[in-house]
C-alpha positions as CSV (number, residue, x, y, z in Angstrom):
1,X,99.0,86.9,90.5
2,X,100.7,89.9,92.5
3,X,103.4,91.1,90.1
4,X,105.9,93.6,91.1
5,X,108.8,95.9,89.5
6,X,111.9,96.4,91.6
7,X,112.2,99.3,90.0
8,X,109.0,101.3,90.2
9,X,109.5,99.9,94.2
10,X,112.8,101.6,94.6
11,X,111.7,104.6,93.3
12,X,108.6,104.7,95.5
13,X,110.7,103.7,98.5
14,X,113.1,106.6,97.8
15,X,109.8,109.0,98.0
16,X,108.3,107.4,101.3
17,X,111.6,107.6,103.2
18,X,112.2,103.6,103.5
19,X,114.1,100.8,101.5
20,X,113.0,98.9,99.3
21,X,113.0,95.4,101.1
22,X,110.3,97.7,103.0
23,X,108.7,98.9,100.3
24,X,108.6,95.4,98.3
25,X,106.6,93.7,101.5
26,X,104.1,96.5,101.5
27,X,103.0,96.2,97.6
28,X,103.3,92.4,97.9
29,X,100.7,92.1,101.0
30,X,99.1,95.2,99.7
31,X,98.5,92.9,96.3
32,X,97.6,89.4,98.3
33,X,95.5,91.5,100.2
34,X,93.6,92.5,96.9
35,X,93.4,89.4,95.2
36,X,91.6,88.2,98.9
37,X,88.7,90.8,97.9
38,X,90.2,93.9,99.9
39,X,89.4,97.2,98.8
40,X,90.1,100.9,99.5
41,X,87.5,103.0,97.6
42,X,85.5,103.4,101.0
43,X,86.7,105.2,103.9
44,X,85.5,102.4,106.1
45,X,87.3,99.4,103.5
46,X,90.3,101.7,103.9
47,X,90.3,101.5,107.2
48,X,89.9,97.3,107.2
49,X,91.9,96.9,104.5
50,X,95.3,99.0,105.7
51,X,94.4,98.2,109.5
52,X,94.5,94.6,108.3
53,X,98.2,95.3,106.4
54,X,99.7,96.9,109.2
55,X,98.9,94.1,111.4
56,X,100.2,91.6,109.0
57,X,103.3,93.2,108.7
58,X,104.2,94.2,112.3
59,X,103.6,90.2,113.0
60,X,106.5,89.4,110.7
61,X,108.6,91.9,112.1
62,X,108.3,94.3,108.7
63,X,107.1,97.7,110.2
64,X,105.1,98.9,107.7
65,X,106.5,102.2,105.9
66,X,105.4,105.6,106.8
């Protein structure tokens, strides 16, 4: 399960610059992406694992927060 608070999101989106629509997509694929076996601990699972993200949401037309 990927569970999310609208609230936590709002405030993180508020931080990064971006809305929260934005900022909802990116912790939701962020999450699927996890639950798939993704992992950032490593510099080079990092790389996979975010490079992967952005792809996923440029293809949808959700450009990925800065």
């Amino acid at each position: 399960d990927v569970v999310l608070c609208p609230t936590v999101a709002e405030a993180q989106a508020r931080d990064a610059g971006h809305d929260t629509a934005a900022e909802l997509r990116l912790l939701c694929t962020h999450g699927i992406l996890h639950l798939l076996g993704y992992d950032h601990h490593e510099p080079d699972e990092e790389r996979e694992m975010f490079g992967l993200q952005a792809r996923l949401l440029g293809s949808w037309g959700a450009v990925e927060p800065s």
